[in-house]
C-alpha positions, 0 to 999 in steps of 0.5 A, spaced: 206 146 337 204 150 331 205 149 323 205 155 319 206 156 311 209 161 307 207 162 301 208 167 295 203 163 290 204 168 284 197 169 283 198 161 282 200 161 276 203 154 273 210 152 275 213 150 267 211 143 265 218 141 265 219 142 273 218 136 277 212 138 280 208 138 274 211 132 272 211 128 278 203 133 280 201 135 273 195 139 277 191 136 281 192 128 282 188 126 276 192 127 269 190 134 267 195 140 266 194 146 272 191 151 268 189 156 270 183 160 274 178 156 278 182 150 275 189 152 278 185 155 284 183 148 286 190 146 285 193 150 289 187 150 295 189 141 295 196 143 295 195 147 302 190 143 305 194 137 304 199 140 309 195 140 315 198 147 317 195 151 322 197 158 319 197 160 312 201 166 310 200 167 302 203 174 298 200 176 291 194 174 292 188 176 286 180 177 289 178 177 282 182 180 277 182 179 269 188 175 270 186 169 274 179 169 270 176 173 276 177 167 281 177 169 289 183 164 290 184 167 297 176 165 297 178 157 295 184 156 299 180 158 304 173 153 303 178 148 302 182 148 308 177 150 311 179 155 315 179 163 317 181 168 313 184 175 312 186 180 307 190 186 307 190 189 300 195 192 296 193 194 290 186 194 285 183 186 288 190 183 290 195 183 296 197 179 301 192 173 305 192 169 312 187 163 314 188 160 319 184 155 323 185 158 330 180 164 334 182 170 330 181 176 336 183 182 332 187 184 326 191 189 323 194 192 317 200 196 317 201 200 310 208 200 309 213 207 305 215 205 299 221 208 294 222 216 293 223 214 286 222 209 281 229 210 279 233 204 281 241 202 281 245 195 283 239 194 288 239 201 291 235 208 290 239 213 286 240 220 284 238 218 277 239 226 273 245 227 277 249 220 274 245 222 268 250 229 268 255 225 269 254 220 263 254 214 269 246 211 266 249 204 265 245 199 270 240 204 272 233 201 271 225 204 273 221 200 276 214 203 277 212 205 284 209 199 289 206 199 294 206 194 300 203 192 307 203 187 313 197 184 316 198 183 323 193 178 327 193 175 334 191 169 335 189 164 340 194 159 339 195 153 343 198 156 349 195 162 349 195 169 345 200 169 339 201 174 334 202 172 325 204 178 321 204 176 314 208 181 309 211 182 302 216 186 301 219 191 296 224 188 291 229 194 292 233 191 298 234 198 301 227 200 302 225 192 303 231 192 308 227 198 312 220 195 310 223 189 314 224 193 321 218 197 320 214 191 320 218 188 326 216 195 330 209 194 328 209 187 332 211 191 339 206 196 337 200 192 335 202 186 341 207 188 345 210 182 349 206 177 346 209 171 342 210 173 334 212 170 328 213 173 321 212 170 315 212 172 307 216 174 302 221 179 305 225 180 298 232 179 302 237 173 302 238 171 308 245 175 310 241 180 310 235 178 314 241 176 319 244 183 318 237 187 320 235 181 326 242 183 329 242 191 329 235 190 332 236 184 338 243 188 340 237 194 342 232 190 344 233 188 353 231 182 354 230 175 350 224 175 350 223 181 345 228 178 341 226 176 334 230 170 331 230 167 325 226 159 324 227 157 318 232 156 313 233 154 306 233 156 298 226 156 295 227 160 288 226 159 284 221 154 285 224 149 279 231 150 282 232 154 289 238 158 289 236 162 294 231 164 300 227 170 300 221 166 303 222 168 311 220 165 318 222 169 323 219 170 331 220 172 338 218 166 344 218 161 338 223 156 336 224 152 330 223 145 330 223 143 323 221 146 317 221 144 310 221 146 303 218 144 298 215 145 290 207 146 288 204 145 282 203 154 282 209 158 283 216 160 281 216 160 289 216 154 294 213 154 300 216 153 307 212 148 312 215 150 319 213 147 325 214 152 332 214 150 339 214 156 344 219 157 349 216 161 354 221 166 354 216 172 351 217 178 356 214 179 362 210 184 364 208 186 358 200 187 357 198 182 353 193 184 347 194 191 348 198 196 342 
């Protein structure tokens, strides 16, 4: 069995002090507020380490930054929890982090295409100036360029090698969309045939996820290469989940149980999975080798 954690923390900023964690949690068991730095840090790194998980995604994640009063909280999730971890950085001191208490055998970062353009329309990327000719300009928005990444590792799991990609995706469906399949890609490429899981914060809702798993797997030849959705369920926002954009999706796992559940940080929740491994990854693939 393996238990991973899903979790955008933003950057652990507090969750409103009206939401029923922070009434019920108000920060760290002992009647103080969250706060923030070091003091929402520590929050946050009890949090996790309550949970008793095996592997930890986190997205936006800040080593540093002014914003969080210079705290590592990848550090302090890390010393916490006791256990490994791993960071893929996308911007200045911030990015996404993976810990785990497994063996770390290798580890890779896959650096991801971002928009043409900052010009952003119902979702989609557009030809701004030619609607502009047009005077069609209502629902256009500009969003500054960004830029993403997913972190693969392979892992000695509990029945052998397995892989984790840990990944925050555009906010823009299209590109997040072809982010989504690149990174699938990138788990035949880093580890063929080796069981995988992806987790993060994908920034699609689960129609969509569905909609890319299914063009994917009607290519794919066997059923060992066919990646499947394992969790299910709303986490944002945090304080009143109306949609899921946190995802668990993998090949040669099945799902057994997965929760959702609000922390003292973050407009997301997280999403606590627990995998068994199904056997079914396909044979004759080299293990370790991509």
């Amino acid at each position: 069995m393996l238990r991973v954690l899903t979790f955008n923390i933003q950057y652990g900023e507090p969750v409103p002090a009206s939401s029923p964690a922070a009434v019920a949690a108000l920060a760290d068991g002992r009647g103080g507020s969250v706060g923030s730095g070091l003091r929402s840090a520590r929050v946050l790194a009890r949090a996790i380490s309550a949970l008793g998980v095996d592997v930890v995604g986190m997205q936006e994640v800040d080593r540093g930054k002014m914003r969080s009063h210079g705290v590592d909280q990848l550090d302090v999730v890390a010393q916490e929890c006791r256990m490994t971890p791993l960071f893929a950085q996308t911007r200045r001191r911030y990015g996404n982090g993976l810990l785990t208490r497994l063996p770390v055998k290798r580890a890779r970062v896959l650096r991801l295409v971002g928009r043409r353009t900052p010009f952003i329309h119902d979702g989609r990327q557009g030809d701004f100036l030619s609607d502009l000719k047009r005077g069609r300009i209502n629902g256009w928005r500009f969003k500054w360029p960004d830029r993403r990444a997913c972190l693969y590792a392979q892992l000695d799991g509990p029945e052998g090698p397995i892989v984790v990609g840990v990944a925050h995706l555009s906010t823009v469906r299209d590109v997040a969309r072809r982010q989504f399949r690149d990174v699938l890609t990138g788990f035949d490429k880093f580890a063929p045939g080796i069981p995988a899981v992806l987790i993060g914060d994908m920034n699609l809702r689960i129609e969509h996820v569905e909609e890319e798993l299914e063009k994917r797997n009607k290519r794919c030849g066997t059923p060992g290469s066919r990646f499947e959705i394992l969790h299910r369920g709303n986490g944002s926002p945090s304080w009143d989940p109306i949609i899921q954009i946190d995802h668990v999706v993998g090949r040669g796992f099945d799902g057994v149980s997965s929760t959702v559940m609000q922390m003292p940080v973050s407009d997301h929740a997280a999403a606590v999975v627990e995998l068994g491994q199904t056997g079914d990854e396909d044979e004759g693939s080299p293990h370790g080798q991509g």
